[in-house]
FIRO-411423 format. One record per residue (C-alpha): residue number from 1; residue in one letter; x, y, z. Coordinates in nm, 2 decimals, padded with zeros to 4 digits. Layout:
<atoms>
- titor, vose, xx, yy, zz
- NUM, a, X, Y, Z
...
</atoms>
This chain:
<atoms>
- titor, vose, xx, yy, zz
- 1, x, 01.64, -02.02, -00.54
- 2, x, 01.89, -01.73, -00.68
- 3, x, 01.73, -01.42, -00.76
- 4, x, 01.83, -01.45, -01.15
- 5, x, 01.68, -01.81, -01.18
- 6, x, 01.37, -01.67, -01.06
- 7, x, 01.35, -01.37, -01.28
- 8, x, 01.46, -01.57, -01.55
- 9, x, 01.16, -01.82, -01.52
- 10, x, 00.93, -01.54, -01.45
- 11, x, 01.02, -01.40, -01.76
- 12, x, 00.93, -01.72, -01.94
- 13, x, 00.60, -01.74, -01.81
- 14, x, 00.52, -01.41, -01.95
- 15, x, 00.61, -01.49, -02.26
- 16, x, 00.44, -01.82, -02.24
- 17, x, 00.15, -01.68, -02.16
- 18, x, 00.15, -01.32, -02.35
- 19, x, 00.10, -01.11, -01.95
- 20, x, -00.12, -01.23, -01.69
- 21, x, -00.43, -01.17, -01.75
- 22, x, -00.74, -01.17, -01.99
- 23, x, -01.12, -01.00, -02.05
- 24, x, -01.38, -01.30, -02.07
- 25, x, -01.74, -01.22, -02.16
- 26, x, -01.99, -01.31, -01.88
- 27, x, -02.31, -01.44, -02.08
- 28, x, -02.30, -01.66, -02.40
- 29, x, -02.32, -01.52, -02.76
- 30, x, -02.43, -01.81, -02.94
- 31, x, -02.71, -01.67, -03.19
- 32, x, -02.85, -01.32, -03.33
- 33, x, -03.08, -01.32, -03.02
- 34, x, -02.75, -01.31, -02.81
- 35, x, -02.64, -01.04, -02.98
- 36, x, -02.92, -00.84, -03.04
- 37, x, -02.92, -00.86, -02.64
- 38, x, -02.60, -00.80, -02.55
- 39, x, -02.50, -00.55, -02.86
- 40, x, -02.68, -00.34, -03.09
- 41, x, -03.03, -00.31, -03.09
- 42, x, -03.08, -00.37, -02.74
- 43, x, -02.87, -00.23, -02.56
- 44, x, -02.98, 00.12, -02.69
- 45, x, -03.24, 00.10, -02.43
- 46, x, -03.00, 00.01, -02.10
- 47, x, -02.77, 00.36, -02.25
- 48, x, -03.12, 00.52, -02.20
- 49, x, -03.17, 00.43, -01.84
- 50, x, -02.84, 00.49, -01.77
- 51, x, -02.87, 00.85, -01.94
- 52, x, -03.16, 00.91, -01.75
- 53, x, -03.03, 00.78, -01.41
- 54, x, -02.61, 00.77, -01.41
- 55, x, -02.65, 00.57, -01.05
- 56, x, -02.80, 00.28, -01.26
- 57, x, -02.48, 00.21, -01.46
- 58, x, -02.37, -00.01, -01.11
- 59, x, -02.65, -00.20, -01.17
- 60, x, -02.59, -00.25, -01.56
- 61, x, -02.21, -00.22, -01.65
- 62, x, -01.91, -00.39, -01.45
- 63, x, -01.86, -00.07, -01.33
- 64, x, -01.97, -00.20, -01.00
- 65, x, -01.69, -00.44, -00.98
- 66, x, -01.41, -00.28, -01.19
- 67, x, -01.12, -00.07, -01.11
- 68, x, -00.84, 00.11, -01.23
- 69, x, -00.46, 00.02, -01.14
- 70, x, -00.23, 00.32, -01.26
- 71, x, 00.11, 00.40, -01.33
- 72, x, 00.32, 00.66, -01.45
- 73, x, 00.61, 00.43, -01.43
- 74, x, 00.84, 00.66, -01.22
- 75, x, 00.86, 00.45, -00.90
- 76, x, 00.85, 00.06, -01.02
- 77, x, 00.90, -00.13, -00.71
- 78, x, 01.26, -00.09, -00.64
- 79, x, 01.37, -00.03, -00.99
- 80, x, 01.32, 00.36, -00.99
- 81, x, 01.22, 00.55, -01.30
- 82, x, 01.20, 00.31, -01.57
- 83, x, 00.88, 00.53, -01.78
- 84, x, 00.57, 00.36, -01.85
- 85, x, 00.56, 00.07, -02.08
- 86, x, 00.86, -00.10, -01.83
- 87, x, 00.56, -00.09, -01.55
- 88, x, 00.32, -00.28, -01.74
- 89, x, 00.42, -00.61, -01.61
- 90, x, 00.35, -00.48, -01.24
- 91, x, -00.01, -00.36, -01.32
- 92, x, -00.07, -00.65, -01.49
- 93, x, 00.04, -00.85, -01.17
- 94, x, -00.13, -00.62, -00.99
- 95, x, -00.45, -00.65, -01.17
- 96, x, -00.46, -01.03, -01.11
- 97, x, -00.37, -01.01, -00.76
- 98, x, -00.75, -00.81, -00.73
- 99, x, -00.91, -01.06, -00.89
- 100, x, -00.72, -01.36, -00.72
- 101, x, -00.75, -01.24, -00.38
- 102, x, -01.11, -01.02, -00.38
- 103, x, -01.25, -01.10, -00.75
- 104, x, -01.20, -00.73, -00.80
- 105, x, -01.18, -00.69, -01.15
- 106, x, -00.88, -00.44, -01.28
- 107, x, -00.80, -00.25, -01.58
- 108, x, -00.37, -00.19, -01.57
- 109, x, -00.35, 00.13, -01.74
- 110, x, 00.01, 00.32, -01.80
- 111, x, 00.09, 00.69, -01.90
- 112, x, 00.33, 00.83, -02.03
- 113, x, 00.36, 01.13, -01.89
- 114, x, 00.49, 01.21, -01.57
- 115, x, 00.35, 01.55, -01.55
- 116, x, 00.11, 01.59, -01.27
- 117, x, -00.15, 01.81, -01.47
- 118, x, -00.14, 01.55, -01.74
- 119, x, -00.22, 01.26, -01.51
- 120, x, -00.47, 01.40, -01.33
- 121, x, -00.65, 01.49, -01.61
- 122, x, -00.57, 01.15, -01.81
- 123, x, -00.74, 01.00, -01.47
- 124, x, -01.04, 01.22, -01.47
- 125, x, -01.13, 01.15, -01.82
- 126, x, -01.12, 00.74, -01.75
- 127, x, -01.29, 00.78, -01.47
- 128, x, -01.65, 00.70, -01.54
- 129, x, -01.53, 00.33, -01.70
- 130, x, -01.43, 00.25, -01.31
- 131, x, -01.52, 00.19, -00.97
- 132, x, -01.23, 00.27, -00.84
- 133, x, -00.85, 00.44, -00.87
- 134, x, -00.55, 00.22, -00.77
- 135, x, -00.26, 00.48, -00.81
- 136, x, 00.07, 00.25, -00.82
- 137, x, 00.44, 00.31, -00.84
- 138, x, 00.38, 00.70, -00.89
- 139, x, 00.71, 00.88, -00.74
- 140, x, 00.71, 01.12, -00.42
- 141, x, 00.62, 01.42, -00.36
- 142, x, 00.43, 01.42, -00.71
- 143, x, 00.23, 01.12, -00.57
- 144, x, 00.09, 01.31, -00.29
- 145, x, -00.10, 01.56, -00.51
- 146, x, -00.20, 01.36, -00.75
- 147, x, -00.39, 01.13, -00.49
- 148, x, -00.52, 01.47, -00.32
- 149, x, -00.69, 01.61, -00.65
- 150, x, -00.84, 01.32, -00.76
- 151, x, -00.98, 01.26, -00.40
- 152, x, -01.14, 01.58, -00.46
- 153, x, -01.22, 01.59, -00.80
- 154, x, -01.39, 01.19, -00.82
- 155, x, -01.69, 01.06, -00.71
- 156, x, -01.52, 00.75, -00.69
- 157, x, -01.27, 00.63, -00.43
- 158, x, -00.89, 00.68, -00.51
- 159, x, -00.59, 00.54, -00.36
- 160, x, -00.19, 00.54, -00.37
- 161, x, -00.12, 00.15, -00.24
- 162, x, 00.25, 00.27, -00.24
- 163, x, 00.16, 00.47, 00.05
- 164, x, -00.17, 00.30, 00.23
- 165, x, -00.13, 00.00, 00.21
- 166, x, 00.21, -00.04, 00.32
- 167, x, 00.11, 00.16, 00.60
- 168, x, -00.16, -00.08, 00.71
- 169, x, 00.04, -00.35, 00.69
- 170, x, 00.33, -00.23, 00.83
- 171, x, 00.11, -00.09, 01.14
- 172, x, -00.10, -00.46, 01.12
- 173, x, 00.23, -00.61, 01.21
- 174, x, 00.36, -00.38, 01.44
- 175, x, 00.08, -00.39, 01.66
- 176, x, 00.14, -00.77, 01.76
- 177, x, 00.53, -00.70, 01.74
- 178, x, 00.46, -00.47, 02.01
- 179, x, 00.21, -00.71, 02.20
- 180, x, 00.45, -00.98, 02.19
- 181, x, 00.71, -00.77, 02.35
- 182, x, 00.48, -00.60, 02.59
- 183, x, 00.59, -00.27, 02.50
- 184, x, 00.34, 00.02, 02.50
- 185, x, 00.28, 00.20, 02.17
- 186, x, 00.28, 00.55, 02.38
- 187, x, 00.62, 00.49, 02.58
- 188, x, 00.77, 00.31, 02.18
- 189, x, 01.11, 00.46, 02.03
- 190, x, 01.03, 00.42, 01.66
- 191, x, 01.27, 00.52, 01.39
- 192, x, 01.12, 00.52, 01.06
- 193, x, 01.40, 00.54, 00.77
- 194, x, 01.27, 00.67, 00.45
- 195, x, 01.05, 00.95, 00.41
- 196, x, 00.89, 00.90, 00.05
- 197, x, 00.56, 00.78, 00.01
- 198, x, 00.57, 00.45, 00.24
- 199, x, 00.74, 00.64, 00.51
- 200, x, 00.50, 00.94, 00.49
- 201, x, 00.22, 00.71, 00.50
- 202, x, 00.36, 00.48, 00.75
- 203, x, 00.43, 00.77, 01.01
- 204, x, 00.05, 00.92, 01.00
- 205, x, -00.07, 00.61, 01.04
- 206, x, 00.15, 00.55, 01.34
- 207, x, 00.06, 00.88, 01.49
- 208, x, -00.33, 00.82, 01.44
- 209, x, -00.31, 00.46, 01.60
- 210, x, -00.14, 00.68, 01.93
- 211, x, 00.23, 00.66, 01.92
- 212, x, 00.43, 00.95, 02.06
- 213, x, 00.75, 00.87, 01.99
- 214, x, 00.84, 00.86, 01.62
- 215, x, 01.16, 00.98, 01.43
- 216, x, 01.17, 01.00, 01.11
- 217, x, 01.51, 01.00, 00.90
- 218, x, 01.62, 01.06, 00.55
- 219, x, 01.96, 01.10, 00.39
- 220, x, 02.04, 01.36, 00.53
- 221, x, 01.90, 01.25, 00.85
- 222, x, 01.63, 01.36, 01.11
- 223, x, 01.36, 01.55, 01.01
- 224, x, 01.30, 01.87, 01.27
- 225, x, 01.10, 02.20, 01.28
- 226, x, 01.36, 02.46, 01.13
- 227, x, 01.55, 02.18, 00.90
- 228, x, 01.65, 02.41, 00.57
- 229, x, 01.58, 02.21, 00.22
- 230, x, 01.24, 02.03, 00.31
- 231, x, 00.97, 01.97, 00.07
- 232, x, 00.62, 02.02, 00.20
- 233, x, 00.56, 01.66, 00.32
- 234, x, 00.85, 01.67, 00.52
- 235, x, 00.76, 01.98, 00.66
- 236, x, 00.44, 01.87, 00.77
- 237, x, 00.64, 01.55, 00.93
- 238, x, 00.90, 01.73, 01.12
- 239, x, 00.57, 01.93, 01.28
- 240, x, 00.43, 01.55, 01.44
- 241, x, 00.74, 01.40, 01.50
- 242, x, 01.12, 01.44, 01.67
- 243, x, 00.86, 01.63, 01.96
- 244, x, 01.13, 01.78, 02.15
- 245, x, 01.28, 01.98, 01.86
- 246, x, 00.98, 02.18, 01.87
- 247, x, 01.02, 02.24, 02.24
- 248, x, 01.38, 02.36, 02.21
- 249, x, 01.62, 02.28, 01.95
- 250, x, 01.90, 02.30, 02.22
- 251, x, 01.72, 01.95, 02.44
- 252, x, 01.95, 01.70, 02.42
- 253, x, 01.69, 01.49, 02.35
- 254, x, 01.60, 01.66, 02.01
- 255, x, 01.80, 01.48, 01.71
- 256, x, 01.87, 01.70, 01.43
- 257, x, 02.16, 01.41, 01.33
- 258, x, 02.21, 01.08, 01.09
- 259, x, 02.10, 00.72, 01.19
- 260, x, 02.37, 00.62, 01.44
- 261, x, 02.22, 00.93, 01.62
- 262, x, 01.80, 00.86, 01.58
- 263, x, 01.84, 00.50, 01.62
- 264, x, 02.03, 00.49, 02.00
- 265, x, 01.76, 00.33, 02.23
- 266, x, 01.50, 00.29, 02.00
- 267, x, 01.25, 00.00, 02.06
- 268, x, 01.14, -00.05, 01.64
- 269, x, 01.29, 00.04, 01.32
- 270, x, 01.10, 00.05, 01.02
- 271, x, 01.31, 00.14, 00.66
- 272, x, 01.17, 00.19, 00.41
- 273, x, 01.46, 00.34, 00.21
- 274, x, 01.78, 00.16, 00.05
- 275, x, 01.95, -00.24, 00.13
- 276, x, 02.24, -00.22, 00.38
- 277, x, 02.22, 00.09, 00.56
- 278, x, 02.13, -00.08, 00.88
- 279, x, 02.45, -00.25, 01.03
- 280, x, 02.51, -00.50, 01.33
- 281, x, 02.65, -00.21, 01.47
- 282, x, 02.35, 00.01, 01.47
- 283, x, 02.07, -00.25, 01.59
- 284, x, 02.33, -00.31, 01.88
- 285, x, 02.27, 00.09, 01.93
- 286, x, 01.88, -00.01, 01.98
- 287, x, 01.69, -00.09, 02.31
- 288, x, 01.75, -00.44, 02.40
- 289, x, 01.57, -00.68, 02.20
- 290, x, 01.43, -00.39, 01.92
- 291, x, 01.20, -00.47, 01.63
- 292, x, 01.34, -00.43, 01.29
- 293, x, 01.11, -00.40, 00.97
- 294, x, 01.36, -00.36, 00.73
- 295, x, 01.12, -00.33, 00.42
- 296, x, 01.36, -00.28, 00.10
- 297, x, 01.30, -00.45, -00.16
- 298, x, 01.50, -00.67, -00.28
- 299, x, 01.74, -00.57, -00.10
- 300, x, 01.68, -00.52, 00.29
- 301, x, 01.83, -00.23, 00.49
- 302, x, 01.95, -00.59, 00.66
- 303, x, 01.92, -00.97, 00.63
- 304, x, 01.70, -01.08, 00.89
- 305, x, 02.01, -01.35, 01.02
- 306, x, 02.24, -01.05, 01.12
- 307, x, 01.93, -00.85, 01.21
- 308, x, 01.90, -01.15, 01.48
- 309, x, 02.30, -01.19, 01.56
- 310, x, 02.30, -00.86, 01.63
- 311, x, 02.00, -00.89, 01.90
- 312, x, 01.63, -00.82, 01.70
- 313, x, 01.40, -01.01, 01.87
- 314, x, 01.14, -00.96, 01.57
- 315, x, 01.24, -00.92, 01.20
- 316, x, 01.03, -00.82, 00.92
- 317, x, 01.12, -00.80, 00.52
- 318, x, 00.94, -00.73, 00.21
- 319, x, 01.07, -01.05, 00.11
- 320, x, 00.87, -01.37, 00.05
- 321, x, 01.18, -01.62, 00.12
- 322, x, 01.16, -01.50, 00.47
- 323, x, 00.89, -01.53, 00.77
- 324, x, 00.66, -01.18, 00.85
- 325, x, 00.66, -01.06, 00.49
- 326, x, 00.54, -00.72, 00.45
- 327, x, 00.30, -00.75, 00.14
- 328, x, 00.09, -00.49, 00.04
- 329, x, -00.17, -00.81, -00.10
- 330, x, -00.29, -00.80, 00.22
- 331, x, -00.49, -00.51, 00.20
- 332, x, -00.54, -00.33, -00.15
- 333, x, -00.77, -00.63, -00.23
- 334, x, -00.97, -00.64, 00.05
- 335, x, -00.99, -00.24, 00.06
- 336, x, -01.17, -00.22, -00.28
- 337, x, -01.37, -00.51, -00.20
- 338, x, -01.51, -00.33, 00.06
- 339, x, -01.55, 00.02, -00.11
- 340, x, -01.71, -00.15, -00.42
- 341, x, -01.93, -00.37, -00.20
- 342, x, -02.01, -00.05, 00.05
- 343, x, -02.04, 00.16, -00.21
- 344, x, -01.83, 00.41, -00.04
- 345, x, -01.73, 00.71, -00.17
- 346, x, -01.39, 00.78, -00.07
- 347, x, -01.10, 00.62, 00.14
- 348, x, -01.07, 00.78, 00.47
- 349, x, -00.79, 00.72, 00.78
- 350, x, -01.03, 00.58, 01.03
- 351, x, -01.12, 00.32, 00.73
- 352, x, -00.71, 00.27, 00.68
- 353, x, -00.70, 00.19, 01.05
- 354, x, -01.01, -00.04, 01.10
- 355, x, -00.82, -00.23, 00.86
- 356, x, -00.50, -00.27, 00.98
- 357, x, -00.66, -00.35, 01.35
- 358, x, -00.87, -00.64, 01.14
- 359, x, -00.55, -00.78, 00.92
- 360, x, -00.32, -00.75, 01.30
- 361, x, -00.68, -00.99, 01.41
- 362, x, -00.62, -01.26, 01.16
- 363, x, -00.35, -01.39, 01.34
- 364, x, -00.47, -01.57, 01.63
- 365, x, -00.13, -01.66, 01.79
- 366, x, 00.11, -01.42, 01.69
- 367, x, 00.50, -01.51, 01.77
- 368, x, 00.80, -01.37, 01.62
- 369, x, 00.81, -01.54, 01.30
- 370, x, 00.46, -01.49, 01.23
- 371, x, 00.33, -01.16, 01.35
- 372, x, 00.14, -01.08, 00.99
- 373, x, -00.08, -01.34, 00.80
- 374, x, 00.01, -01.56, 00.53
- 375, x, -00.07, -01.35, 00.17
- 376, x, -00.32, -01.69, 00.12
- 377, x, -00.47, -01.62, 00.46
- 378, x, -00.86, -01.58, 00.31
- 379, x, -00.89, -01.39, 00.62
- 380, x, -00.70, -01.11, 00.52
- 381, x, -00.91, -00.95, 00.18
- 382, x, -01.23, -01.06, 00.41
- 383, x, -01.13, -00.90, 00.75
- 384, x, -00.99, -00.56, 00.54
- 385, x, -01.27, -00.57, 00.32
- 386, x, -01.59, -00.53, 00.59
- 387, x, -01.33, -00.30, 00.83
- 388, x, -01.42, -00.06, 00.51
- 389, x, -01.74, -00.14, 00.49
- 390, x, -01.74, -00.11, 00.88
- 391, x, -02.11, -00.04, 01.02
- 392, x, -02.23, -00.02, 00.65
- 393, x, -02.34, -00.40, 00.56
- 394, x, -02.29, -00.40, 00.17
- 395, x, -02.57, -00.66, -00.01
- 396, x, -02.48, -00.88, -00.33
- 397, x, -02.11, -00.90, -00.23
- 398, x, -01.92, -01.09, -00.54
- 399, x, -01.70, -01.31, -00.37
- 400, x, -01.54, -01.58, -00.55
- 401, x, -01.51, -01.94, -00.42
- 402, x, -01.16, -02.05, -00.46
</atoms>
């Protein structure tokens, strides 16, 4: 199916259906009992106990089960800055992917402002309505602090799929890319292309799972220690990675150059950048037989058949219309099912790789084509879901039978 059929249809069933999704009431209001019950007077007395005891209001309000998905429209998926009302449609997807896949139920909420004060702020003052924060499509390096102050300022748990949960996947499917190929994550070449907030994300995770030897590149190529013109993030990334820079800048084997340079000998490539910056000439500059996640959307850095003509032994996309797709539904769902259910109280990055070891687990016979479970794998949301919860058994979970 063309790209602009399928657009063009998806924009009819929006307007079909006015968005995606809808607020249903959970009990009947058929009489004035029913609404002396679930209105005014009676529910005077459940504001009371929740006055006197804030904790309650998990037990009385959907706050249990309830999240936030939010946008300040300045990274929609690989559209760029298109300003809040534009990313509507995506929380609104978004918000019925939670419900569909983990009966998480989400509020999409857009700013408009892109101002990191403001949004914080905005955040904070919603706050008490939710369970949780899903920060979405929120531009680097504002992303970053947004995510950090609200971890710090909420009682509630917060997080940035753009950058987690990409990472998890990404790291999910790159752990049984590397057990297919027998390659150990310690000895691994791995070039990772992009560093905004995928790449970022992707790289710590990668370094916390045990990998050594990580590259990362952006357009003006390899980060190092003593590169002029780097934001913080990047900063902190040139301190973990490119190792023998920070040895001696003079080592052959420290790469201060562009791709053709990082990418000679590497074992994976992971981009998270543009489509087409990764030729048949450069995978042929790889160890034999490399792994390529080219993860541009909707555009890879390269199509999966030259990818493979060129020698890949293992391709990955962001794409659906290909096999290993890269889809961050594989673990914001299950994440938020397990922090509501756990009542936990913030994300942290042994929970982030619990869960990418439990999605890698769902498949039970990985190969190269399938190296990453199906999106409608109910494994997936489950397995993510109790990594979170880990040791913690949550009661009353509110798991929907499909």
């Amino acid at each position: 199916m063309k790209r602009s059929s399928l657009g063009e249809r998806s924009v009819l069933l929006h307007k079909k259906h006015k968005g995606k999704i809808e607020i249903t009431g959970k009990v009947a209001i058929e009489d004035r009992e029913d609404l002396s019950l679930v209105y005014t007077p009676g529910v005077a007395e459940v504001c009371h106990v929740i006055a006197n005891d804030p904790k309650r209001s998990r037990e009385l309000t959907s706050k249990r089960n309830t999240i936030a998905v939010i946008s300040d429209g300045s990274a929609v998926l690989g559209l760029g800055n298109l300003g809040a009302l534009p990313a509507l449609p995506v929380m609104e997807g978004k918000a019925a992917l939670f419900k569909r896949f983990a009966n998480v139920d989400a509020m999409p909420i857009v700013l408009d402002t892109q101002n990191v004060d403001e949004i914080v702020a905005a955040i904070k003052a919603i706050a008490p309505t939710f369970g949780g924060i899903n920060l979405e499509d929120i531009s680097a390096p504002r992303c970053f602090e947004v995510e950090e102050r609200l971890r710090k300022l909420l009682p509630i748990p917060v997080m940035h799929d753009d950058q987690h949960g990409t990472a998890i996947v990404v790291l999910a499917g790159l752990l049984n890319a590397l057990r297919i190929r027998g390659i150990d994550k310690k000895e691994a070449k791995v070039i990772v292309n992009g560093a905004g907030a995928a790449g970022v994300s992707i790289v710590k995770l990668l370094l916390m799972e045990g990998f050594r030897n990580v590259v990362v590149s952006d357009s003006k190529g390899a980060l190092y220690t003593g590169r002029t013109q780097m934001e913080s993030e990047k900063e902190k990334l040139a301190m973990l990675t490119n190792i023998s820079c920070q040895i001696d800048i003079d080592d052959p084997r420290c790469i201060t150059g562009g791709l053709s340079t990082s990418i000679r000998d590497a074992d994976v490539f992971i981009g998270v950048s543009k489509g087409g910056v990764l030729t048949k000439e450069l995978v042929r500059l790889m160890h034999p037989n490399p792994i390529i996640f080219a993860l541009a959307n909707p555009d890879p850095e390269i199509m999966p058949q030259e990818a493979l003509e060129a020698g890949a032994s293992i391709v990955a996309t962001g794409r659906s219309d290909f096999p290993n797709q890269v889809n961050n539904v594989l673990a914001f769902p299950g994440l938020f099912r397990g922090a509501l259910d756990g009542g936990i109280a913030q994300f942290t990055d042994a929970m982030f790789l619990r869960a990418a070891h439990a999605l890698a687990a769902c498949v039970k016979k990985p190969g190269p084509n399938n190296i990453i479970p199906d999106p409608f794998d109910t494994c997936a949301a489950r397995a993510v879901a109790q990594a979170v919860k880990s040791e913690k058994k949550a009661k009353n979970d509110i798991w929907c039978t499909f």
